[in-house]
N, C-alpha and C positions, 0 to 999 in steps of 0.2 A: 504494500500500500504506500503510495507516495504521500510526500507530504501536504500536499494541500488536498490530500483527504481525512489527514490523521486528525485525532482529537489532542492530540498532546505535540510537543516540541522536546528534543533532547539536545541538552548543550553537553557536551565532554569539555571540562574545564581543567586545567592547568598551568603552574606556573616554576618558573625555576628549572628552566632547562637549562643553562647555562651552557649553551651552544659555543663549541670551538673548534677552529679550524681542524681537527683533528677529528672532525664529531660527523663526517661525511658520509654517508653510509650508515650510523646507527641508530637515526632517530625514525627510519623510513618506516619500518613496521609499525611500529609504535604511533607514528601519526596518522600509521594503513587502519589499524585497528581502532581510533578514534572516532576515524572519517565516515567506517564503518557502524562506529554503535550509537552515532549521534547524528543532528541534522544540523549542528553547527561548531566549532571549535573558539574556547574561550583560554587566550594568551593571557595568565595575570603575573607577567616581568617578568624581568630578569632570564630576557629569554638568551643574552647573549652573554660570553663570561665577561671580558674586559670589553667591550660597547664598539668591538673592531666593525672596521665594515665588511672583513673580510671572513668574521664569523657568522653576519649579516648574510652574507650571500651562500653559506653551506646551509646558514638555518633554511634558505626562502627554496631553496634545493632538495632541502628533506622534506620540507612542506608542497611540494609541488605534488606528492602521492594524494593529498588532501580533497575529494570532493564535493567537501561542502563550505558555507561562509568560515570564514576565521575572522575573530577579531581580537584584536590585542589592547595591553598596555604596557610601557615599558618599564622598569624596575630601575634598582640605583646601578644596579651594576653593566647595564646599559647606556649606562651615564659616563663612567669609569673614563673614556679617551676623549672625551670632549665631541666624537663623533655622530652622538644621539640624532642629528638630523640626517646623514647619512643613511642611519640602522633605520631610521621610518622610512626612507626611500625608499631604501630596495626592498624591503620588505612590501612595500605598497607595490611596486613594481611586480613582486609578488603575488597581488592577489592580499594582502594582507590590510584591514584596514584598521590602523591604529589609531587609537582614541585618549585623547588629552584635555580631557572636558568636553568632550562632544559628548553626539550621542546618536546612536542607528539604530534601524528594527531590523529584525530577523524575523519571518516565518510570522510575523504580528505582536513578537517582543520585541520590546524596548531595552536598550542595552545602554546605560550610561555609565562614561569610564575614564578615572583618570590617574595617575601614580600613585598617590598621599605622596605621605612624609610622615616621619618620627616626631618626638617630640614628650610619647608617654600618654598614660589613662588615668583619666580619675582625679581625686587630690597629687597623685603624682605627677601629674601634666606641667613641662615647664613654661614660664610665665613669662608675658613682656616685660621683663623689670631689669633694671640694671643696665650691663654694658652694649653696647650698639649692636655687639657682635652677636649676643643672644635675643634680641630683638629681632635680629634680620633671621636668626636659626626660625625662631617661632612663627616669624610674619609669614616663611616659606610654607609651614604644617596650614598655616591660616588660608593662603592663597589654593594650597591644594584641597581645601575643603572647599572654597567656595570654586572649584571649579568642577568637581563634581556636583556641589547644588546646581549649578549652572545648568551640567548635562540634563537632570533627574528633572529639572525644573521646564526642560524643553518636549519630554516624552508625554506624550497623549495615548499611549496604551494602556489597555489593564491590566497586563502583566509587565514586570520591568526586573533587571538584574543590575546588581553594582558591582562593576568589573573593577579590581584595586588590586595594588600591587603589595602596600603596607596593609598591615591590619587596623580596622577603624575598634577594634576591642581588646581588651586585655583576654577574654575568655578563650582565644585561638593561638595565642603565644604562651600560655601555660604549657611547661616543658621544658623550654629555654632557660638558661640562668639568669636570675631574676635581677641583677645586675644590667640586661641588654634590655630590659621590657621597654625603656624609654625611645631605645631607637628600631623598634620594631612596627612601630603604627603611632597613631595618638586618637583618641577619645572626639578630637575637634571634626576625624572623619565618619563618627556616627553623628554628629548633630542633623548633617544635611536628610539620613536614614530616618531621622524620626519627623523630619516637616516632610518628606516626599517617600512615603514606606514603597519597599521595593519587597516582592516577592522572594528573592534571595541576597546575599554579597559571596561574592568569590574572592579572595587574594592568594597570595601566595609569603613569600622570604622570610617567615618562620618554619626554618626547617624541620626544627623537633619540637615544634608547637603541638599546637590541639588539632584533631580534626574539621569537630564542631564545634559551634559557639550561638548566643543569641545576642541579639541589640537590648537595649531597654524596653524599645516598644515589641518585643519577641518575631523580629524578623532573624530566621537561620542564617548565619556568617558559616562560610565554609572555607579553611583554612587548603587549600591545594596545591600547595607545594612539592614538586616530582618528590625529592628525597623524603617527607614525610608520608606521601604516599604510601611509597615502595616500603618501608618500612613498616607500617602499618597495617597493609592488606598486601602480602607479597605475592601472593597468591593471583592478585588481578591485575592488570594492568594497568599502569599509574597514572588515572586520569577519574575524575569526578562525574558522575552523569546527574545531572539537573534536569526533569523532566515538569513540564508547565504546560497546565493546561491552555491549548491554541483557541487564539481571539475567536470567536465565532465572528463573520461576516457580516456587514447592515442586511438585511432584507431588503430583497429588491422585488418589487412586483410584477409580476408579467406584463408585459408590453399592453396589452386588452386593459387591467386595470386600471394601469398607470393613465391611460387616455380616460377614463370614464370618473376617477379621482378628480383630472385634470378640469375638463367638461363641469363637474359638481359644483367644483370653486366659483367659477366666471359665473 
């Protein structure tokens, strides 16, 4: 059954592949079997190791076995060479469309997505206070909050997913030493989740995080990170299946009606 008869939508979601030149050849299956058990593919960072372009171009290689949408965001370590604009090139050039506060539909989901940033959860969240330099650290968690409000705030579907690379909860980075929880996500990226509730969140760069997690308002965060996957369910292939129920259609009236509706008005 294809998809624009199904009742539901499957995203396969993952993050933290940490694609390198050397990495040619070994992610083909694995994004065979994806492409395979979903009808869309969800990137959350850190897809490449040091932000090469050159690991850019193995990754868009291995993803070419891929046929359904992919869409991405990119992570810090995408960042790493300064060549981040580069890595969305080719990757678009790919087939790949990455999302930086935007925001697309898939299949009649809505998908809004953007990096975060660190910064911490809770009373631990660090503050505008003090020196320039932690001002500017926090103003960045800030901006990346309001740019996925931005996306979340542009979807008119009713179902929607928040694609993130940090985590916007402490509840999904339990695991980690509790020491790095600050620079694993911040708190500031669940705000925008409780004024525009999304069906699910997907991130990744908590390795030995949680799997699950919830928001305040009890939207599922789901932490997908390859290595904690694989680690977790080794048994299955290391990718998340997110299934949503598909928008049903406006009703359209048969052509006969629609004239006799028409006719009633005048």
């Amino acid at each position: 059954m294809g998809i624009e008869n199904s009742q539901t939508v499957r995203f396969a979601a993952v993050g933290d592949l940490h694609c390198r030149k050397e990495s040619a050849g070994t992610l083909r299956e694995f994004f065979a079997q994806a492409s395979h058990a979903a009808d869309a593919l969800l990137l959350c960072g850190d897809l490449t190791d040091y932000g090469l372009p050159e690991e850019a171009k193995v990754l868009a290689e291995e993803l070419g076995v891929v046929k359904v949408p992919i869409v991405a965001v990119l992570g810090n370590h995408d960042y790493e060479s300064g060549a981040h604009a580069d890595v969305i090139s080719i990757l678009t050039a790919g087939g790949v469309r990455v999302l930086d506060g935007e925001a697309c539909e898939i299949h009649g989901v809505g998908i809004a997505g953007a990096k975060g940033f660190c910064g911490g959860f809770g009373r631990g969240s660090l503050g505008p206070w003090g020196e320039l330099a932690i001002k500017q650290f926090v103003n960045e968690a800030i901006q990346e909050a309001l740019k996925l409000e931005s996306a979340l705030a542009k979807l008119r579907t009713a179902q929607r997913i928040a694609l993130l690379h940090y985590a916007p909860i402490a509840g999904t980075v339990e695991g980690e030493p509790l020491e790095i929880y600050p620079f694993l996500g911040s708190s500031r990226l669940e705000d925008p989740l409780v004024r525009y509730p999304v069906a699910a969140v997907v991130h990744g760069h908590a390795h030995r995080g949680t799997p699950e997690g919830k928001t305040v308002n009890g939207v599922p965060v789901y932490n997908v990170a390859r290595p904690l996957l694989l680690r977790t369910w080794p048994e299955r292939p290391p990718f998340r299946i997110l299934e949503l129920a598909r928008e049903a259609p406006p009703a359209v009236a048969p052509p006969h009606e629609r004239t006799q509706e028409t006719v009633s008005r005048v």
